[in-house]
N, C-alpha and C positions, 0 to 999 in steps of 0.2 A: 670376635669372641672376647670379653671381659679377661682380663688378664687376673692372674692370681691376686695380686695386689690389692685391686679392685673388688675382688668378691671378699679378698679379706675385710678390706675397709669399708664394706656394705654389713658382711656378715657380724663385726664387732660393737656397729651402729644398731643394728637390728638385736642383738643378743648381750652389750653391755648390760642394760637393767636386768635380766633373764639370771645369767649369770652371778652377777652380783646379791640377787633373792635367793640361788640358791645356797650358797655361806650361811645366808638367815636361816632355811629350809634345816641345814645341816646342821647346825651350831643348837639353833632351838629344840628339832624334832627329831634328826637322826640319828645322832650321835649322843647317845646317851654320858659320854667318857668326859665331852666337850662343857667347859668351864662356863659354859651360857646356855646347856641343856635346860629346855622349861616344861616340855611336856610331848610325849609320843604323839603321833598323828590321832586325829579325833579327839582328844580331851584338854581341856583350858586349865591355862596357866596363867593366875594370877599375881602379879610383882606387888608387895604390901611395902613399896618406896617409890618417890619419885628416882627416876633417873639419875646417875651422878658418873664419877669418870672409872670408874670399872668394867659398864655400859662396851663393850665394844665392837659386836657384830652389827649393830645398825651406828652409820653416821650419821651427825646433827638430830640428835633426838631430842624430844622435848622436855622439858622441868616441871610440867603444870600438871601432868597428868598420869599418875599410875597407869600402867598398862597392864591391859591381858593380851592372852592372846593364845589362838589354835588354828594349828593347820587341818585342815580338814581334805580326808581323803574320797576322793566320791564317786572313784573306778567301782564299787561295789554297786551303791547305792545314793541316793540324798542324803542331806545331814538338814537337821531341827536344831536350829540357833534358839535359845529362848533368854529375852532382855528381861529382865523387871522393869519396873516401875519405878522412879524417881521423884525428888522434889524439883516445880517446876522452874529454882534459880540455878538449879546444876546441868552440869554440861555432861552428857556421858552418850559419846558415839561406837559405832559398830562402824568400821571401813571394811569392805572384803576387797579382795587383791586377789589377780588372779594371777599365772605365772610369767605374762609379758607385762606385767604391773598397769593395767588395764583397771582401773577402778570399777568392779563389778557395780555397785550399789552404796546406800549407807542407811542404817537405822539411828537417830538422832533426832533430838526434838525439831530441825527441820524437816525432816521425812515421816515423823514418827510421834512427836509430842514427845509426853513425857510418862506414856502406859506403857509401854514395855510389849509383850506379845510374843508369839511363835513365829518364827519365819524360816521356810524352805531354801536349801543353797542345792540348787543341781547341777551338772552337765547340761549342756544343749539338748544331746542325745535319748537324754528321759522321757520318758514318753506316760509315764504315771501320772496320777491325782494327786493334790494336795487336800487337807482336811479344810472344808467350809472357812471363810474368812483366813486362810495362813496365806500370808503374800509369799510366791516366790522370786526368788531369784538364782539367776542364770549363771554359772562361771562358765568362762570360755576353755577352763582347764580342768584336768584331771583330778588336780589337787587348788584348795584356795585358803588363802590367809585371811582369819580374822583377827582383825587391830582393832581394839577395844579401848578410848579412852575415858577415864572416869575423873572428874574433874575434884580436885583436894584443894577444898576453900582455907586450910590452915593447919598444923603443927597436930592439933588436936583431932582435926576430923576422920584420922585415918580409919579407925573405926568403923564410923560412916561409911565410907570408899569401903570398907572390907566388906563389910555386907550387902551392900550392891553387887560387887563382883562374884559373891556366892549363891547370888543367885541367878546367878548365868549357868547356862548348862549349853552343851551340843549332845545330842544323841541320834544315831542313824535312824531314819524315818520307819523301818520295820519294827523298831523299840519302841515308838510312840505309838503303834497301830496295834499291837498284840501283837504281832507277827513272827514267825521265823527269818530268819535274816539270809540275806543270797548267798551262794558261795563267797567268799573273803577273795577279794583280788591280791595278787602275787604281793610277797613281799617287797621292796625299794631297798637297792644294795648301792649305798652312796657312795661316793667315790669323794676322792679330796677337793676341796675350794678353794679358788682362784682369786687373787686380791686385784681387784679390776682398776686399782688405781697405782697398784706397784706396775713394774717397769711390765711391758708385754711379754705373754708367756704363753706359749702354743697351747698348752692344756686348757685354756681358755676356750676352745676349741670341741674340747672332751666333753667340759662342763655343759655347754651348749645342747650338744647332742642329747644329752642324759639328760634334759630337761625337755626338748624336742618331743622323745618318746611319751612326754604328760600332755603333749600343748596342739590337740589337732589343729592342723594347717588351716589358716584363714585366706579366702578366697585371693584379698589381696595382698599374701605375701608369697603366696603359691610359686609364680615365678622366681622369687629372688630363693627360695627353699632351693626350687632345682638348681640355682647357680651355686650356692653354696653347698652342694651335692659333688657340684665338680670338683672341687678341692677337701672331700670326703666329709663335708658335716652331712651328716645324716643323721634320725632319730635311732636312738640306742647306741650308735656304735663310737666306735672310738675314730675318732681322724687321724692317720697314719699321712702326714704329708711327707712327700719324696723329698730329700736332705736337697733340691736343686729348687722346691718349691717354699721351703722353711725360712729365708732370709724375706721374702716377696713379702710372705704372707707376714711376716715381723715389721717389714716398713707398712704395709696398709691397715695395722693395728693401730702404730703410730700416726696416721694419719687421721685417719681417726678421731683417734685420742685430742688430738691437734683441733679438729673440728669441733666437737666436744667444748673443750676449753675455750676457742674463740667463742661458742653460741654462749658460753657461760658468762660473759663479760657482756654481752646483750639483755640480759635478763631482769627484767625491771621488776617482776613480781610472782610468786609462786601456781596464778592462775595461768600461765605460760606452759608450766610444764608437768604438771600432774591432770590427770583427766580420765574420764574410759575411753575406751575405743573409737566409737563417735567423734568424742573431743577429739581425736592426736589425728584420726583420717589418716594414717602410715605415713607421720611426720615421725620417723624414727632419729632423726635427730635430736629431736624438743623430748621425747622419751628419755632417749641417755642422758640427755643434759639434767634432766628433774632427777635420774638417779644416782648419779655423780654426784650433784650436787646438794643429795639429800633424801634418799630412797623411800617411798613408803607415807610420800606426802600427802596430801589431802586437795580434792579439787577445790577450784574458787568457789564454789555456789556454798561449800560447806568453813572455808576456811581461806584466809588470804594471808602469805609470808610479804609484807608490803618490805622489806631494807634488810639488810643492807651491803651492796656491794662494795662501796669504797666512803670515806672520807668525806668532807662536804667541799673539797680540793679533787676530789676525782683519782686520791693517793691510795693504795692498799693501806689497811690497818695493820700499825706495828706497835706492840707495848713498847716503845723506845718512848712513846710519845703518851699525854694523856689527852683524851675526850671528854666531851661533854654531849651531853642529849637532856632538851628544855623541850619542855612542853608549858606552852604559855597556860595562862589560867582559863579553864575549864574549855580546854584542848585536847583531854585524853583522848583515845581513841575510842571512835562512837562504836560498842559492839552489843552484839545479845547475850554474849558470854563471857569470853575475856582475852586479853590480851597481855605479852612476854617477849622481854630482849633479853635471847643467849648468847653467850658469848663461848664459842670452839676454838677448839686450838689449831693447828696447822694442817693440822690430819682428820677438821671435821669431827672429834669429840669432844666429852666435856671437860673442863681444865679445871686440874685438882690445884684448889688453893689456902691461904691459911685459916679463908671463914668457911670453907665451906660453899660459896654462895656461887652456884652457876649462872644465875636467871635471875632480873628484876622485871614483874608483872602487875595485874592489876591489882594481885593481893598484898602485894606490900607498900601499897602510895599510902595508907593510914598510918603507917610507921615512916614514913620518909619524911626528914626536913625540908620546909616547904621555900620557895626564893620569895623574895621580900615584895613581889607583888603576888603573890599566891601561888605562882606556877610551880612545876617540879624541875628538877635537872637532875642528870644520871649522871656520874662523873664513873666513868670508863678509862681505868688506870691501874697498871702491875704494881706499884708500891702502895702502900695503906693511906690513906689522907688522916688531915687531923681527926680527932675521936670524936666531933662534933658531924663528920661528913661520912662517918662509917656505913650509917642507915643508906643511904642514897652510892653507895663504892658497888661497881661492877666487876669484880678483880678480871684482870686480862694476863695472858703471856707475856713474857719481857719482850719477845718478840712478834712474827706474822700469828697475826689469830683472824678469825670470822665471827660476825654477827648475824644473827638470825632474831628478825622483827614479823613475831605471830600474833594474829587475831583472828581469834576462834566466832563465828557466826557473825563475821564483818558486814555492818550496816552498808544500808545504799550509799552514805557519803563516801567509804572506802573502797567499795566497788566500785564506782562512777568515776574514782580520782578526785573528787572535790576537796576532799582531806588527804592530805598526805603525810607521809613522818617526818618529824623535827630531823633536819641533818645531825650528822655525827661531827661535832666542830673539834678540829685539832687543836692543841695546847701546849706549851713547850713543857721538860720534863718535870718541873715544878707539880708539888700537893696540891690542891685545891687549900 
């Protein structure tokens, strides 16, 4: 028989990302009190900013792209996503997310073009019509997240961006038919969230189960449900582990965690660990790892994070030091949309500094000083360089920080590996 340990160190692997969505769940939709509340279950919330370091229930978030976003509850009924229509050089996706972060689907001018339309989000368990031509889609949960990003070509365009996202709607599929609507399923009485990267905490546990109760059991997790039944996670309830089971169950959190962190030092590119179900085949490993390390990400076929985990030394990055990042002349990266190196701070957010500037992308190489053979160079450094290198300055922490190297609707060259990113070259602590 599996010892506690063991089912702990199964159950924190299989329910890390679960866990950590629900903070989002809570922050965004439950908790109306919560300083990151955006909008009750079923109705969309649109951010009229890009991201910046205030940003704190999702780590490593992007800079390129206003978000929306709704959780949609569908214990009642379906929900009707409806996109607009765009111009055909803007990037503007729909990810739905289910609640083992299970990439349901996506509407995007790879799936979708750039007309927009009506699309159905259900349960499995629906057994109803959709209206002639509405594509549906399936969530594996009770409830699903729509991430919604709209692509801000500049300073000015927000505008733009704003009236695209007003003409998003969700509305329950008995709203669009005339209809009467079902009885309303029970209300969601949340409970506290659990910081899955602070030290291990049993309630991790609680949080699990209260998410459990949304997430019918999948054929192939079925078994490990029952194991972690033994040591009292069950859907809805609370896990009372016996005070001789609670130190066990704290070391195969740890261990875990441990596992976690070593696969995260393996990790060459963001098509690794974001995917649907299909993709992962109950590699709950490679799951936790994409949400650790970044929840809420995008699969490869839509989106590629190609750099960067270390140095071009194979060192962590530390603002002790300064970098450089060259891209030889017409070397950018080949995409259909675009491409952005962020830089986070220790803890995976974004790092307040004195310009402002979290993210250099493909919207700002026409303002950047160009190198004397045409190429560009990013100089990545915590102190200011001279006033002639400001345009091209990535500011960093004085100390450990992360980069994060995204491109949006990555051509075949970067999917194939034939192109890869310019290393990150260290520099002793001298300006540029």
């Amino acid at each position: 028989m599996d010892s506690v340990s063991e089912i702990a160190r199964e159950a924190f692997l299989f329910g890390l990302p679960t866990v950590d969505l629900y903070r989002i769940l809570h922050d965004f939709a439950l908790d109306p009190a919560s300083p990151e509340f955006k909008a009750p279950l079923n109705e969309v919330f649109h951010s009229r900013r890009l991201a910046d370091p205030r940003d704190r229930s999702i780590v490593a978030m992007n800079v390129d792209t206003p978000y929306s976003y709704a959780w949609l509850d569908l214990r009642a009924e379906p929900v009707v996503l409806t996109m607009p229509a765009f111009e055909p050089q803007r990037y503007v996706s729909a990810q739905l997310i289910d609640l083992y972060t299970y990439i349901a689907g996506y509407i995007s001018p790879r799936t979708n073009g750039h007309r927009g339309g009506e699309f159905l989000i259900a349960r499995p368990s629906w057994t109803g019509e959709a209206a002639a031509g509405m594509r549906v889609f399936r969530c594996l949960t009770e409830l699903c997240l729509v991430l919604i990003r709209t692509q801000l070509f500049d300073e000015e365009d927000m505008p733009n961006v704003a009236a695209i996202q007003d003409a998003v709607s969700v509305r329950p599929l008995s709203a669009t038919q005339g209809q009467d609507s079902p009885r309303a399923a029970g209300a969601l009485e949340p409970i506290a969230p659990v910081d899955v990267r602070a030290a291990p905490d049993l309630r991790f546990f609680d949080v699990l189960a209260w998410m459990l109760a949304l997430m019918p059991a999948l054929p192939e997790d079925r078994a490990l449900r029952l194991r972690m039944a033994r040591i009292g996670v069950r859907p809805g309830a609370r896990c009372d582990l016996p005070a001789s089971s609670q130190q066990p169950a704290l070391a195969g959190m740890r261990a875990g965690m441990q596992e976690i962190l070593e696969r995260s030092k393996r990790v060459r590119s963001s098509g690794e660990i974001f995917g649907s179900r299909e993709f992962f085949a109950g590699d709950h490993l490679a799951r936790a790892t994409g949400a650790f390390l970044g929840i809420l990400g995008n699969a490869a076929e839509e989106y590629l994070g190609v750099g960067y985990q270390a140095d071009a030394h194979g060192r962590p990055f530390d603002g002790a030091r300064r970098y450089t990042i060259t891209f030889a002349p017409g070397d950018l990266p080949p995409v259909a949309a675009f491409w952005s190196i962020t830089v986070y701070d220790a803890d995976k957010h974004l790092y307040a500094n004195e310009i402002d500037r979290y993210v250099i992308s493909s919207r700002h190489v026409a303002r950047m000083n160009r190198d004397l053979d045409g190429g560009v160079t990013i100089d990545v450094q915590h102190n200011a360089p001279a006033p002639g290198r400001v345009a091209n300055w990535l500011p960093c922490p004085p100390g450990p920080f992360g980069l994060t190297f995204r491109t949006y609707l990555p051509g075949e060259a970067i999917r194939s590996g034939a192109w890869s990113p310019p290393p990150v070259e260290p520099h002793d602590q001298e300006s540029l």
